[in-house]
MIKEBA-19203 format. One record per residue: x negated, z negated, y of N, C-alpha, C in turn; residue in one letter. Coordinates in pm, whole numbers, plus 50000, padded with zeros to 5 digits. Layout:
BEGIN
XZYXZYXZYa ...
//
This chain:
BEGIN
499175000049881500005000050000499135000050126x 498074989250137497144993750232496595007550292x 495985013750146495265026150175496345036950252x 497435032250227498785043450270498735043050387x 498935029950459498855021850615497705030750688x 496015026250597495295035750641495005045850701x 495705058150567495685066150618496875073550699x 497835065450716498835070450827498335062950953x 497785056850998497375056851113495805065451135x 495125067151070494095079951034495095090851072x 496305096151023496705109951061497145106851235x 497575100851235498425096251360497015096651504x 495955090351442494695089951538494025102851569x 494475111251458493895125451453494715132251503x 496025129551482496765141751568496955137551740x 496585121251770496455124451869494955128251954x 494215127651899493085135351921493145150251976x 494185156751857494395172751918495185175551992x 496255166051997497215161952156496275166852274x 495665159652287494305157152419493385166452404x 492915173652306492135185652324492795196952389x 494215195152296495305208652360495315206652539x 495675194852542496125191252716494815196852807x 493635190752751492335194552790492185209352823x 492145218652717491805229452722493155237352803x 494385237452857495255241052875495055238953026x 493985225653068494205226653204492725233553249x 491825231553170490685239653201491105260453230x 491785255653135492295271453191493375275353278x 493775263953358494735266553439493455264653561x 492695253253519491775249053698490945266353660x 490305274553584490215287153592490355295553687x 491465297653697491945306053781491985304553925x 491135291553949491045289554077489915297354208x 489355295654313488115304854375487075302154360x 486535293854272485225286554306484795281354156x 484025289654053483955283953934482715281953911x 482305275553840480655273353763480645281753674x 479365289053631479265300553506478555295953414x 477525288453471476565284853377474895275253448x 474055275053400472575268353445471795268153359x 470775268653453469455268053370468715257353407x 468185244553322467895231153357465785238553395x 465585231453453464455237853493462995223353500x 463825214353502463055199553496463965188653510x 463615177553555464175167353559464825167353705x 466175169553672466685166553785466925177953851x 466325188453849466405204053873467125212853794x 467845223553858468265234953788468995243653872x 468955255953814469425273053874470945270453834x 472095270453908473325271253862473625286653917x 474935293753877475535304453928476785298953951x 477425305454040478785300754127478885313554142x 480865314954093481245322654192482265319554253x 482495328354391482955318354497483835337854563x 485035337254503486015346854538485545358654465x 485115368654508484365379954456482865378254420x 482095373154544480595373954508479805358654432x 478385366454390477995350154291477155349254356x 476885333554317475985328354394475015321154327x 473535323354331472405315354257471865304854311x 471895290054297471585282054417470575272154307x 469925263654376468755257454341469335244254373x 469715237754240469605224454289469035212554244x 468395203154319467455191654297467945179754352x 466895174354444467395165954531468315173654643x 468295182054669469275189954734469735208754690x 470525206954740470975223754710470945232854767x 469995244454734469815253954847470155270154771x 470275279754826471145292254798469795299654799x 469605302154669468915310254591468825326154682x 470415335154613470215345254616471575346854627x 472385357754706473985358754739474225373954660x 474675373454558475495389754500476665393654563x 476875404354639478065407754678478565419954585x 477345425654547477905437554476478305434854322x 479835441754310480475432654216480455441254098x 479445450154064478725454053938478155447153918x 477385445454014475915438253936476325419053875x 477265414753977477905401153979478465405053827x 479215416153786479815415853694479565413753535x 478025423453597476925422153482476175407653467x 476275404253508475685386853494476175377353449x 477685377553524478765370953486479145374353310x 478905390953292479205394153114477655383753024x 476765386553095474995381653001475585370053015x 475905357553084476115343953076477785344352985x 478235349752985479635345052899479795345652773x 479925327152704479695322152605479615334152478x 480695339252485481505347252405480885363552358x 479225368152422478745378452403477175374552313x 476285383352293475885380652227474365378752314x 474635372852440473745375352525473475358352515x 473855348652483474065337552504473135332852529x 472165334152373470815331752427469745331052525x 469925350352528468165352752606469125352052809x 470705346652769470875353152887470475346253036x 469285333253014469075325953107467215331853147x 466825337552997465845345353019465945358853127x 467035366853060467175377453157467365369953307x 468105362353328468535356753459467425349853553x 466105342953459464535342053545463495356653557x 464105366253464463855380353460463835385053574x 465655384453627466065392453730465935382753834x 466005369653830464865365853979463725365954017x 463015370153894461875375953956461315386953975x 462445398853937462555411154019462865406254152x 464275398154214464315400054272463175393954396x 462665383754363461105383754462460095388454432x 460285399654348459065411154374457835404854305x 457975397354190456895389954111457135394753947x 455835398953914456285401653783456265389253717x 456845386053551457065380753472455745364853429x 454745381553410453625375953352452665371753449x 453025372953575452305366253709452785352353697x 454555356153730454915340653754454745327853675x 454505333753523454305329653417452495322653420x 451665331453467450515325053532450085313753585x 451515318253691451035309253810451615292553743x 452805294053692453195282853624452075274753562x 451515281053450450585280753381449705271453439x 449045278953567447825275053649448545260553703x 449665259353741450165248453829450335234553732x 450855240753606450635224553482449385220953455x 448275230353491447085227353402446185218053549x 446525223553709446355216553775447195202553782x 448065197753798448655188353777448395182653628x 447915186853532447255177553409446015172953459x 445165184753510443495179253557443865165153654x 445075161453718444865155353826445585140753779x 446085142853638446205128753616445365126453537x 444985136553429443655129453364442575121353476x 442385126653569441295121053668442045106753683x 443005105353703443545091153784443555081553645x 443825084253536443875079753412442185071153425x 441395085653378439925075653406439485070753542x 440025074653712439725061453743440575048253728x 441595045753659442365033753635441215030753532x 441115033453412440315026353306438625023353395x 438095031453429437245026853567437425011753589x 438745010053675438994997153726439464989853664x 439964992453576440364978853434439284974253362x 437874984853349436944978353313436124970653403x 436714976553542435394964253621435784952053657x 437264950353656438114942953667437784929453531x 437544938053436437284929653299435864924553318x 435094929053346433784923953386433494916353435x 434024912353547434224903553684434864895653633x 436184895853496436984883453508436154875553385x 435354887853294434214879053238433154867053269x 432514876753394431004866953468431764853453523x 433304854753552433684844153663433904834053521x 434564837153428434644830853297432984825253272x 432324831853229430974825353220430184817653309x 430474818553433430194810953517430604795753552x 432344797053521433134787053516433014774853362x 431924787053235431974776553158430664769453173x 429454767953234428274763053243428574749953316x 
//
């Protein structure tokens, strides 16, 4: 008699589960149809990332971090259209389509791939050289620090 109890409140917990998915998804596609949607992002670090917006007809690529700044404005609604198809879940672009999308921003500032890809490159390996350095001068000063709290120790035991 228990296990019965069980599992009728098990069905009862589950169907209202899909209650609330239905309601969910019913209003996501009603807020849809509104002027101003999110398409997608590309997380880029902590706290950073490339979102696309579109906002009536044209999209919009904006940069946001500690603040938000406007990338790049599409008015032309081929090309918006084509972007909008590479980011939508539902093609088979899903994947590479955030690749193509650092692709085509860096057509559009006139940088090739394997430059920007460089320069990246060059910019982690500077920022590694520059904490390794701070790394050994901390151990630097933890050892002289240890030294000093030695002699004052040996001093203090005579």
């Amino acid at each position: 008699m228990m296990i019965v109890k069980v599992l009728f409140f098990l069905i009862i917990i589950i169907g209202i589960f899909f209650v609330i998915v239905k309601i969910l998804a019913k209003k996501s596609t009603f807020l849809s149809g509104r002027s101003i949607r999110s398409i997608g992002g590309l997380p880029l670090g902590q706290n950073k990332s490339i979102q696309v917006v579109v906002i009536g007809k044209s999209l919009y690529i904006v940069g946001v971090g500690d603040n938000i700044q406007l990338l790049e404005k599409i008015s032309d609604e081929q090309e918006a259209a084509a972007l909008i198809e590479m980011m939508n879940p539902g093609t088979s672009y899903t994947g590479p389509a955030f690749q193509t999308l650092g692709g085509w921003l860096g057509k559009l500032r006139n940088k090739p791939a394997a430059e920007e890809e460089l320069e990246m490159t060059a910019t982690f390996q500077q920022v590694f050289q520059k904490k390794m350095q701070g790394m050994k001068v901390r151990k630097e000063q933890m050892d002289e620090w240890l030294q000093e709290e030695n002699q004052t120790d040996r001093l203090n035991d005579k």
